[in-house]
N, C-alpha and C positions, 0 to 999 in steps of 0.2 A: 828915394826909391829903394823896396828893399833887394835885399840880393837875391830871392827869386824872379823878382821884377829884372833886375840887372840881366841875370843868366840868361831870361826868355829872351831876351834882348840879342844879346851877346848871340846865342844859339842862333835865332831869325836872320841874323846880317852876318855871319861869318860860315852858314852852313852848308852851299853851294860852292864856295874858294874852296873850303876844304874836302868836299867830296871829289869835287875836279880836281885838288892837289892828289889826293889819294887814289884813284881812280888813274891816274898818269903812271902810278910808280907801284901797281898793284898789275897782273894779269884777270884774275875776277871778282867782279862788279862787286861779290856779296866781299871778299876782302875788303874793299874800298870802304863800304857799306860799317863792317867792323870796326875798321882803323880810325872813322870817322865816330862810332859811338865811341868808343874805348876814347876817346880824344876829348871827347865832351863828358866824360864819365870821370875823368882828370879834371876837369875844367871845375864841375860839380863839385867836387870831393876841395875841392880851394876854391871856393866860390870867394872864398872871404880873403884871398889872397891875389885875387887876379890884379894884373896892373889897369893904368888908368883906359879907356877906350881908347884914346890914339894908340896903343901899344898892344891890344887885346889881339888881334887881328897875328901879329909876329909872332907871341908866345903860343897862339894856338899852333901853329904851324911849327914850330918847335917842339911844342909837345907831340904833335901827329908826329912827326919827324922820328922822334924817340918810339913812337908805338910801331912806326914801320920798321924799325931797327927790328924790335923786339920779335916783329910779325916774320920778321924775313928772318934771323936768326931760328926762330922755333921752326920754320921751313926747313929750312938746312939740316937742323935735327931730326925732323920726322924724316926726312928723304934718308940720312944715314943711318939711322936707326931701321928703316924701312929695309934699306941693303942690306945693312945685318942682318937680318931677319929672313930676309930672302935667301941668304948664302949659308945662314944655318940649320936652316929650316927646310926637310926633305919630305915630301909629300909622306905623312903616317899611315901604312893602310888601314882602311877603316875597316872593321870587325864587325858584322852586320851578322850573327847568327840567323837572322829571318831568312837571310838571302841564302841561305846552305837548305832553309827545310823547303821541300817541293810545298808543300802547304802554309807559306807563307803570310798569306792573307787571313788563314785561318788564324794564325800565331798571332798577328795582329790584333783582328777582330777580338780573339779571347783574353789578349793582352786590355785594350781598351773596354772588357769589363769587367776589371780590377779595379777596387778603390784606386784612386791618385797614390796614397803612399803609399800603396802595398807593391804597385806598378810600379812606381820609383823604385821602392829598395829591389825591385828584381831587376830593374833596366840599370840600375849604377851599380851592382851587384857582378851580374853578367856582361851586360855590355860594355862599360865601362871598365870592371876586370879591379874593381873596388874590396876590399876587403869590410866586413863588419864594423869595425871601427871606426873605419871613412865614410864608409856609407850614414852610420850614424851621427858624425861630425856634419855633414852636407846636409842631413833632414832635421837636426838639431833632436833627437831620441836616442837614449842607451844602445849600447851595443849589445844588450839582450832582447831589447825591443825589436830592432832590427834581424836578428837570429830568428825571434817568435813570425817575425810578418814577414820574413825568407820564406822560411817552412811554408807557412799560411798560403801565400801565393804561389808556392808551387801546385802545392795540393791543389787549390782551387785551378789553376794553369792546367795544369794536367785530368782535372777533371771537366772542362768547357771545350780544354780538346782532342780528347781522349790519349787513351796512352796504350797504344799496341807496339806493342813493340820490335815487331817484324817488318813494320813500315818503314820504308829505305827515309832515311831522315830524319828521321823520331825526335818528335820537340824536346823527349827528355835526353835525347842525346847531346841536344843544342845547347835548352835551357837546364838540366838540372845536373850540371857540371859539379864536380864537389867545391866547397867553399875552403879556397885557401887556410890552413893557421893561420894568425892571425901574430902580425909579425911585430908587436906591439907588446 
């Protein structure tokens, strides 16, 4: 018989114990479900190691045993890590220039028809509060490429949505903020 033949084997009459062993000592099902591949995914990887069939049955169960360990340990870490995170972590306010200009929707609409990258480097520019360099780093283009298609989409910005500048909220008051030095 070869040892795929064996495995199929092994898998068909030991997969039911183990989902019920797993499944007992898990809260949900898709856990159980996991602990039970990752068991047979061990089993796989030593195909060629496994003991004789009257013994296949305890070592699987041993080895689940070891995956629930591992399953339940990485829990623990996500949960304390999760605290941390919680207790470090103080709501950022989020910086929404659209939401200051009364013509927001307009800001949008002419935002959406900017090329993709020109739109990007003005929304990781502005909104994001990125410098040329970063910005450039993020889209994978020179930091003068970036400076060129700043400019660009202002101009085109301001030209889709006009630019009076008496209007209480002036998109270039929003968007065409000066561009930091560049602290690089």
């Amino acid at each position: 018989m070869s040892s795929e033949d064996r495995f199929r084997r092994v898998y068909a009459g030991n997969f039911e114990a183990l989902l019920a062993y797993a499944s007992r000592r898990v809260e949900q099902p898709d856990d159980a479900a996991d602990v039970v591949a990752e068991t047979f995914l061990v089993a796989w990887r030593r195909s060629a190691d496994l003991p004789p069939d009257d013994e296949i049955r305890l070592w699987l169960y041993g080895v689940a045993r070891r995956v629930l360990a591992n399953h339940h340990r990485g829990g623990m870490r996500r949960e304390r890590l999760g605290e941390r995170l919680r207790q470090r972590l103080t709501p950022a306010p989020t910086r929404d220039p659209g939401s200051e200009v009364p013509q927001r929707l307009a800001v949008r609409a002419a935002l959406s028809r900017l090329n993709e990258t020109d739109r990007e480097v003005l929304l990781l520019t502005i909104w994001e509060d990125l410098q040329p360099w970063e910005v450039a780093e993020v889209i994978g283009v020179s930091p003068a490429a970036v400076r060129t298609r700043l400019s660009r989409a202002r101009a085109r910005l301001r030209q889709l949505v006009g630019h009076d500048r008496d209007a209480p909220g002036h998109v270039l008051d929003v968007l065409a903020v000066p561009v930091p030095e560049e602290g690089r």
